[in-house]
N, C-alpha and C positions, 0 to 999 in steps of 0.2 A: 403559308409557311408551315406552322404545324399551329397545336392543340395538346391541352394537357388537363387535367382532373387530380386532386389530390383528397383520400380521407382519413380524417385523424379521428381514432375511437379513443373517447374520453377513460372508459374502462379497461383499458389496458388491452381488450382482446382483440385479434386480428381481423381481417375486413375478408372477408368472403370473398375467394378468388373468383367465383360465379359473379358475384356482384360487382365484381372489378370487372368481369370481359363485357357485362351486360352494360356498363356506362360507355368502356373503349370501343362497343358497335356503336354509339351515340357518336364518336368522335372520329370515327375510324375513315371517313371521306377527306378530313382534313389533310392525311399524310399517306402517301401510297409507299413512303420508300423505306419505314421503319415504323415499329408499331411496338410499345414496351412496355409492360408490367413490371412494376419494381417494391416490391417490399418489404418492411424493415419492424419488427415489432405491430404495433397497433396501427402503423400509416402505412398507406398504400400511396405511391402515384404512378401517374402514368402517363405518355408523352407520344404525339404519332406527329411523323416528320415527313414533312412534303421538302427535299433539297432545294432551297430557290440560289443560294450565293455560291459563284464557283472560285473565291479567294481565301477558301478557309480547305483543312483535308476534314475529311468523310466524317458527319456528325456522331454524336452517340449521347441519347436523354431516358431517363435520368445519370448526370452526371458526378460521382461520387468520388471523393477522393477526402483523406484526413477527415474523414469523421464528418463532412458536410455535402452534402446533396442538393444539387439544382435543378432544377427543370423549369423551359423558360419557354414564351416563344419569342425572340429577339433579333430584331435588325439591327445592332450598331453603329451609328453613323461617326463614329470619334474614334476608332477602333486606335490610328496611329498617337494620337495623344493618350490615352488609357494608358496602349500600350510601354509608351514614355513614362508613366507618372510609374506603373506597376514596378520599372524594370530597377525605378530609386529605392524597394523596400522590400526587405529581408523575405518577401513569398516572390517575388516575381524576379529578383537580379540574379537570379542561376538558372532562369527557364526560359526555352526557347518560345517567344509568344506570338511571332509574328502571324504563322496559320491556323493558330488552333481555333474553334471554334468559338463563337462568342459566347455560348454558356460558359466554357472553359475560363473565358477571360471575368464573365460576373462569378465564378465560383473563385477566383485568383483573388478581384476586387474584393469580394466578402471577406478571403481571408486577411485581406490587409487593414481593412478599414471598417466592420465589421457591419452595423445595419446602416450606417452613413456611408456605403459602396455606390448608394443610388444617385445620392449628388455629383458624383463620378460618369454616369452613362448619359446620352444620347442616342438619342434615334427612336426606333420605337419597341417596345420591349412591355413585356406581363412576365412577368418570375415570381418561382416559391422557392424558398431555401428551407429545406431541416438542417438542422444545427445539433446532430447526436450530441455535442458534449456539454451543450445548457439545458436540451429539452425546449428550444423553441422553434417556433415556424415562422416563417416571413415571408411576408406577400407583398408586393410592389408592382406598380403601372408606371409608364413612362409620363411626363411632365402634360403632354397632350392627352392622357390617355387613349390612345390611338391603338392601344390592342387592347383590350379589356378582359378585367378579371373579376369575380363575380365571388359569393361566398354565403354560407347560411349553417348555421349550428340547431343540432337539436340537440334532445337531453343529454343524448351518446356520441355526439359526431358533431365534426364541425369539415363539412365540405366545400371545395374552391373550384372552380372551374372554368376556363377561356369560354363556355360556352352554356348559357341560363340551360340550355334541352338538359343538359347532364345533372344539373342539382334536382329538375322535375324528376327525374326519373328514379334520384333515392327513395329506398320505400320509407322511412322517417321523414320525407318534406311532406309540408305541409302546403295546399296547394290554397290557401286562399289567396287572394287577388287583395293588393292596394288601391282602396278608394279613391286616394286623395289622388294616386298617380290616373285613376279612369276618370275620375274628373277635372284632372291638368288637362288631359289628354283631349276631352271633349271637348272644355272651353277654347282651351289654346293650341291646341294639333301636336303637342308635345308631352310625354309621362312626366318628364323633369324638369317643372318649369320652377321647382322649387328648392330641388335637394337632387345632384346627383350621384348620391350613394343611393340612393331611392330605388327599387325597378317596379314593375307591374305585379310583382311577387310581392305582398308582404314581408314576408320572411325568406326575400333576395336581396341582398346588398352588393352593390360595385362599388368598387374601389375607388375612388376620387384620382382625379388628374394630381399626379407628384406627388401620393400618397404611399404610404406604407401600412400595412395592415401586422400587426406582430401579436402572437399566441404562447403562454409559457404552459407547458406541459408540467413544470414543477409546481404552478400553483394549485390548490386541490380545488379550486371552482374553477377549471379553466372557462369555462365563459365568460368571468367577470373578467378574465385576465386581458381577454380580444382587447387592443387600442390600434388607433390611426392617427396616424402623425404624418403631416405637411413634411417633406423633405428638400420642396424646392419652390419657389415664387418668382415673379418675373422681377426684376431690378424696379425699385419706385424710386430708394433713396442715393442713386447712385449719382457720380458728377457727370454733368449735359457734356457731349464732345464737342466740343467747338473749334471748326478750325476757321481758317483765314478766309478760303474761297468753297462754295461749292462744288467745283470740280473736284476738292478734296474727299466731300462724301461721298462722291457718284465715283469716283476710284475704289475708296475704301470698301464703297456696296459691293461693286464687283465684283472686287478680291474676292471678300467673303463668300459673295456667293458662288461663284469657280468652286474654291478651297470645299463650301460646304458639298454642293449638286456633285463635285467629286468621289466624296465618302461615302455617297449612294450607289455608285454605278457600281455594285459587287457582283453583277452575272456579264455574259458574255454577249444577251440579248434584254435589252431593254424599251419598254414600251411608254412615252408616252398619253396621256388621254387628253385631248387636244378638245378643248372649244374653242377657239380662234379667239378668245381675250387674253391681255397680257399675261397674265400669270403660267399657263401652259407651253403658250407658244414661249415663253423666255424661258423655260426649261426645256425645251424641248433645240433652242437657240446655243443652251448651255451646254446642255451633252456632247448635242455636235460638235461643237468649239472644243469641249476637251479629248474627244475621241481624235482628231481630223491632228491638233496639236500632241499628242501624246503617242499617237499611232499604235491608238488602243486598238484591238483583235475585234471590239465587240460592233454591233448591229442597232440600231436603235427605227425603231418604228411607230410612228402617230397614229392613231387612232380617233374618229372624229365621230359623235352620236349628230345625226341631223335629221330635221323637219324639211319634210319638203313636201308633204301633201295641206298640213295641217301646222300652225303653231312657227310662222315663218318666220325666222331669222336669220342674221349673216353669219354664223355660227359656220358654219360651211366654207362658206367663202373664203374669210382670212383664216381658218385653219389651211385651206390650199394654197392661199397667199401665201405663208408659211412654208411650209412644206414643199411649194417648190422653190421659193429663196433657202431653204437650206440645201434642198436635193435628197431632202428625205421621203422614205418610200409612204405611204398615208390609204388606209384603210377607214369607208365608213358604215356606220352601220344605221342601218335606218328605221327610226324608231315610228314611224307611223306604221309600220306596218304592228304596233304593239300596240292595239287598242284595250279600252276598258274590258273586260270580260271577266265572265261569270267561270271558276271564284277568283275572287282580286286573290296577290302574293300574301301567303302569309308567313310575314318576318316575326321572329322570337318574340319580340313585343308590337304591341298594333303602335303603326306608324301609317305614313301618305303615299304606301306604295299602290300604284293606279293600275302600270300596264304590264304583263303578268308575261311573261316570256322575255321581255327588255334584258332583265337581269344575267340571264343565263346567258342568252344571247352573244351581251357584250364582253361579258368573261369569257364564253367561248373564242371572242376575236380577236381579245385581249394574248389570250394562250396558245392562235395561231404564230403569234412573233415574239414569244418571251416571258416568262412566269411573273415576270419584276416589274412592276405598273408606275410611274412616276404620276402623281398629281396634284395639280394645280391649287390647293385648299389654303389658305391663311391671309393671302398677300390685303387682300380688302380688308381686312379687321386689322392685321398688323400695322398700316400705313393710313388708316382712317386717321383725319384730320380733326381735331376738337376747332372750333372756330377762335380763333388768340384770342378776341375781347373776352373770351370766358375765361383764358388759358390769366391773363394777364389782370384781371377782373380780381382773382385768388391770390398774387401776389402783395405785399407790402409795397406801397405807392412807390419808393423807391426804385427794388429791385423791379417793377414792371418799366420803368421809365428806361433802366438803363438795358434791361432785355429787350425793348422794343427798338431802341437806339441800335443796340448790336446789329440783330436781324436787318435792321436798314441799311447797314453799311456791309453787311456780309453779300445781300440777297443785291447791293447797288440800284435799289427800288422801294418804295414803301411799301412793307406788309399791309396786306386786307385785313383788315380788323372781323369779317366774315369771311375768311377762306375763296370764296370768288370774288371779280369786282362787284360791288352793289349793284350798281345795274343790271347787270348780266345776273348777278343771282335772283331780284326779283323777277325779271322775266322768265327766271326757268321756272317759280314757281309759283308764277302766274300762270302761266302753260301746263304743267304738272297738271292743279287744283283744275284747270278746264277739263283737261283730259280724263283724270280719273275720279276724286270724287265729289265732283258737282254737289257738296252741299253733305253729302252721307259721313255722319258719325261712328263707327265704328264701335264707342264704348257702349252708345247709345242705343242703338240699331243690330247692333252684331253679338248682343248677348244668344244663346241657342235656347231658344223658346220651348226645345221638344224636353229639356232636361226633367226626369220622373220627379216632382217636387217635393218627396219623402228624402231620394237621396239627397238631392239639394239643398234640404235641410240637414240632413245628416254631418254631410262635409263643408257646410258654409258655403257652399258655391258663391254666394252674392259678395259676399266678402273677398273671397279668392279673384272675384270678377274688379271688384272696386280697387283691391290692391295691386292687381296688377296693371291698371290702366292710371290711377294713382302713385305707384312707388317713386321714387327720387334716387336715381342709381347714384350712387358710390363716387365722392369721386378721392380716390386711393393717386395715381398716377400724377403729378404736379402738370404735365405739361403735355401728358397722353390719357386725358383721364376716359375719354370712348374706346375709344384702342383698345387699352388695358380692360377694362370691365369687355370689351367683346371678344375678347384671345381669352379671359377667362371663363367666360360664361359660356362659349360656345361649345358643341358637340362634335368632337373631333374623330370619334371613333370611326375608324374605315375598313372593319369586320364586316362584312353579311352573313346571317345569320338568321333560317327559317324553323317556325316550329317542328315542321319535320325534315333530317336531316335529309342533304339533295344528294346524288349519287355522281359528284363531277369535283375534283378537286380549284379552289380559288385560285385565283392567281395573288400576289402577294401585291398592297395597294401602297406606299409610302409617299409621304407630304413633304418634301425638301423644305418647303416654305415656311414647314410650323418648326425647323429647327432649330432649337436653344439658341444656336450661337447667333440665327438672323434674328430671333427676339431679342435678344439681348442688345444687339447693336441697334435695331430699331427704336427699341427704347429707353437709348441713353442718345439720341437725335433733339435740336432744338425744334420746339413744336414752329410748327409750317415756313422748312424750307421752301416750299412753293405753295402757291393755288391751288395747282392740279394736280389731280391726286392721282397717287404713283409715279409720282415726279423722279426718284429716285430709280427706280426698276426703268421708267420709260426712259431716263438719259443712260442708263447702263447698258441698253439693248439698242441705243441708239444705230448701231453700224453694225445689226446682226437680223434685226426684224423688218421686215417692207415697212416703208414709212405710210400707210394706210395701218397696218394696225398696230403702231406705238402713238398715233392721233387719233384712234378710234375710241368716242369717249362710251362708258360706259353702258351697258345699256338695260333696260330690265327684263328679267326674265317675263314678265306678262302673266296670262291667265291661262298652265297649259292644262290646267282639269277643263275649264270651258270649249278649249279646241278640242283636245280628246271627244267629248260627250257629242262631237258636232260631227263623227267620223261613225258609219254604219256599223250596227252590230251594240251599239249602248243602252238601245230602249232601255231594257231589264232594270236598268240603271233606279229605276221607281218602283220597282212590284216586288223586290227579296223578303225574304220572310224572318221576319227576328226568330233566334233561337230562344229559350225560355232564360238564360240568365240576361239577355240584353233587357229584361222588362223590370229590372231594379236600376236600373241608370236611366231608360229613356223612353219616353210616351213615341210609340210607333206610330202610331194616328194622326199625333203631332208634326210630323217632318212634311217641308214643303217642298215640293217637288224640287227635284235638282236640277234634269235638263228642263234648260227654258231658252224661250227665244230671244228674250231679254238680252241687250249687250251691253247695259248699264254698269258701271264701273260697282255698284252697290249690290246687283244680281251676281257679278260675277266670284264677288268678294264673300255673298252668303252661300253660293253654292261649296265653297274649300269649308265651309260649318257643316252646312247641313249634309255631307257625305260622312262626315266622322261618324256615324252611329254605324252606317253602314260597315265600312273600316272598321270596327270594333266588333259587329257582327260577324263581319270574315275570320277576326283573329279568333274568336273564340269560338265560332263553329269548329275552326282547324284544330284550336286545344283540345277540342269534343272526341274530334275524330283521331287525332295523335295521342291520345291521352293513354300511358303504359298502367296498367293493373300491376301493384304494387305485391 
């Protein structure tokens, strides 16, 4: 969609328009259709705009009006209700708001409501406001953080930007690397397994999900002045909905989700990303239904990644199942032909990206049928089930007695006290423990033996290892309390973003699934309407999806680094060569071989370990070779 960058000089003096165009080449892939330097005193921002929504007229960022300025990059999924609340209050009831852009509409919200505008929005959105008549700055991520926004101050400056390449390349950052996030990273395959305002940067901080970041330029240390403040949470304390019959929530789902998957469809073409599991295909069930009923103009097209040499699934399959019960047209793309090779992708921060062309590929296929990507991302975390004996375990003997009672006369059956029948659950995890880990510990076994044991000491690793196999997660939610901790804990961002920038514009990626209004209704739900899980979504799509894949039960993604390394062309896979800073994190000598012949559920489990170094070696050969002289 677009990209933006903002820098505020603590000393009053202006930002070097040179050093303004040299971050906007940084950013300038993002938007082909407008491209803006805007300056005002000591801040600069700047904004490039890729058109994706054709229900608004012709954008224009940064957006100034009465003394405040916006620049944002923002999907809004709530536009008609904003628009309603705006039109009750002395900035929005004399103005016409239906088309105007949705910066327009968060610079309208800011005026009415002023840094509590954000509890107002939906969808997915990164914005900065200046505020000429206080002298402040404000910085906000949507609830998911799903577009993300990044930020760092030096002695003189304090810069923000959609995207980490652009703070590297101020000549005041300071480019040391976080420890603690290279040894998340190592042990766990993730920088932020701890904090994520965190990044790979030191002195990089993001923004937290349904955060606000706010700066007063009146203060004379503006540094100390930077705070972040929570602006939104998912509902804990709210009252359970309860109605009479379950046919009433599997109405209710519905509704919601039409009304929501509706507030999405803002272009004329839109693309599904199909893996043949519920969560896709039922958007992709929903669009149709609205298009087909509304006798919308627009085109909608699936798109499906599959294995077919390597890494076999039915993944394929009920995506076609799909698509031709709806009659929609389905494009796929084939990902074996993306093997391991020499150099792996290197993304902004090192991550578990394997097959190095994949990427481009599917955005490529993506942007043959429509700029605007629908996907499938939440619904598993949102509608995980806690097992009731726990849920009911936490109540006062009472109120469990008589919630257990409800449930039984609602559901006309006894609740499972463990989520499946007893039977049926120990046999599947008697079958599991055969199949996968025959006996292998993971805490035990899976610690990464090659870690340099100076830095290990440095960072505690043994500790970071102990407490994360150790911790006792939360439980906040009464009667969703797995749900809640994984809708918060999880990593929502659906930005990509390589160290060096690519020369192909994205397509625009949005999650219907993780919208506010379906959390919300999700989790004011009595815990386990049913056994099986997505009971709700699979009875909503009951007379819309083949009945093979609303019965198709879950299935695991499996081991696909081990199929990859089994496909010609991976030897190399063992002989790369550490660059010189990979020998302060990790004994090269130490790593044991990756490809093996081994198909033991415990070989296949240390080989996703013992490639991180490598993955960390690719990232920062790339930082080597991308790295701008300041």
């Amino acid at each position: 969609m677009s990209a933006f960058f903002g820098i505020l000089h603590f000393d009053s003096a202006p930002v070097s328009l040179v050093l303004a165009n040299r971050l906007l080449d940084r950013i300038r892939y993002r938007g082909s259709d407008a491209q803006q330097v805007w300056q005002q005193g000591s801040l600069t921002l700047s904004h490039v705009l890729d058109q994706i929504v054709t229900d608004t007229i012709e954008e224009h960022q940064p957006f100034t009006s009465e003394n405040v300025t916006v620049v944002a990059d923002a999907f809004l999924s709530n536009r008609t209700e904003l628009i309603t609340r705006l039109k009750k209050t002395d900035v929005g009831a004399s103005r016409t708001l239906e088309r105007v852009p949705d910066c327009e509409l968060i610079h309208c919200a800011y005026l009415a409501w002023g840094e509590d505008c954000f509890q107002a929005l939906t969808g997915k959105f990164s914005i900065a406001i200046w505020d000429a008549r206080t002298g402040s700055l404000v910085l906000a991520v949507d609830p998911m953080a799903q577009s993300p926004l990044f930020y760092t101050h030096t002695a003189n400056s304090f810069i923000f930007s959609t995207e980490l390449g652009v703070l590297r390349l101020h000549p005041e950052f300071d480019q040391t690397l976080d420890e603690k996030s290279i040894a998340s990273f190592l042990a766990f395959g993730t920088y932020k397994r701890y904090d994520k305002s965190l990044t790979i940067f030191q002195h990089i901080y993001q923004i937290q999900p349904a955060h606000r970041v706010c700066l007063s330029t009146t203060n004379p240390s503006y540094a100390s002045s930077i705070t972040q403040t929570r602006y939104w949470s998912l509902p804990v304390d709210g009252p359970m909905l309860r109605y009479k019959t379950i046919q009433e929530y599997v109405e209710h789902f519905r509704e919601l989700l039409y009304e929501v998957v509706r507030s999405y469809i803002r272009a004329e073409q839109i693309v599904v990303s199909m893996s043949g599991g519920m969560d896709s295909t039922s958007l992709a069930a929903v669009v149709q239904q609205i298009q087909q009923r509304e006798a919308r103009p627009a085109s909608t097209t699936a798109v499906s990644a599959v294995y077919y040499k390597t890494h076999l699934n039915n993944d394929g399959y009920y995506a076609t199942l799909t698509a031709n019960k709806l009659r929609m047209p389905i494009d796929y793309i084939h990902a074996d032909d993306y093997p391991i090779a020499d150099p792996l992708p290197a993304l902004a921060a090192p991550g578990t990206a394997f097959q190095r062309g994949l990427f481009e590929k599917t955005n490529e296929t993506w942007l043959k049928y429509g700029k605007l990507v629908f996907i499938g991302d939440g619904s598993d975390e949102m509608f995980f089930q806690t097992p009731l004996i726990q849920v009911l375990a936490r109540l006062p003997l009472t109120e469990a007695i008589k919630l257990y009672r409800w449930l039984w006369q609602l559901t006309k059956q006894r609740p499972s006290l463990y989520g499946r029948p007893m039977l049926q659950q120990a046999f599947r995890l008697l079958r599991a423990k055969r199949r996968t880990s025959a006996g292998f510990d993971p805490q035990k076994e899976g610690y990464p033996v090659w870690i340099n044991p100076e830095f290990e000491a440095a960072v505690n690793l043994q500790a970071m290892w102990k407490d994360y196999w150790n911790v006792v997660p939360p439980v906040i939610h009464p009667y969703h309390p797995d749900a809640y901790n994984f809708i918060m804990e999880g990593s929502w961002g659906n930005t990509v973003e390589f160290v060096q920038s690519h020369n192909f514009i994205d397509a625009c990626r949005v999650s219907p699934l993780l919208d506010t209004r379906l959390l919300n209704f999700a989790f004011s739900l009595p815990p386990q309407l049913s056994a099986r899980p997505k009971f709700l979504l699979r009875q909503a799509m009951i007379d819309l999806l083949p009945l093979e894949v609303i019965r198709r039960p879950k299935e695991p993604l499996g081991f696909l680094l081990d199929n990859l390394l089994r496909l010609p062309g991976s030897e190399w896979i063992d002989s790369w060569q550490p660059v010189p800073q990979l020998e302060r994190y990790v004994r090269r000598d130490a790593i044991p071989s990756v490809q093996t012949r081994d198909i033991s559920f415990k070989a296949k489990y240390l080989q996703q370990i013992n490639i991180r170094p490598l993955l960390l070696n690719a990232w920062l050969k790339a930082l080597n070779e991308h790295q701008q002289p300041n």
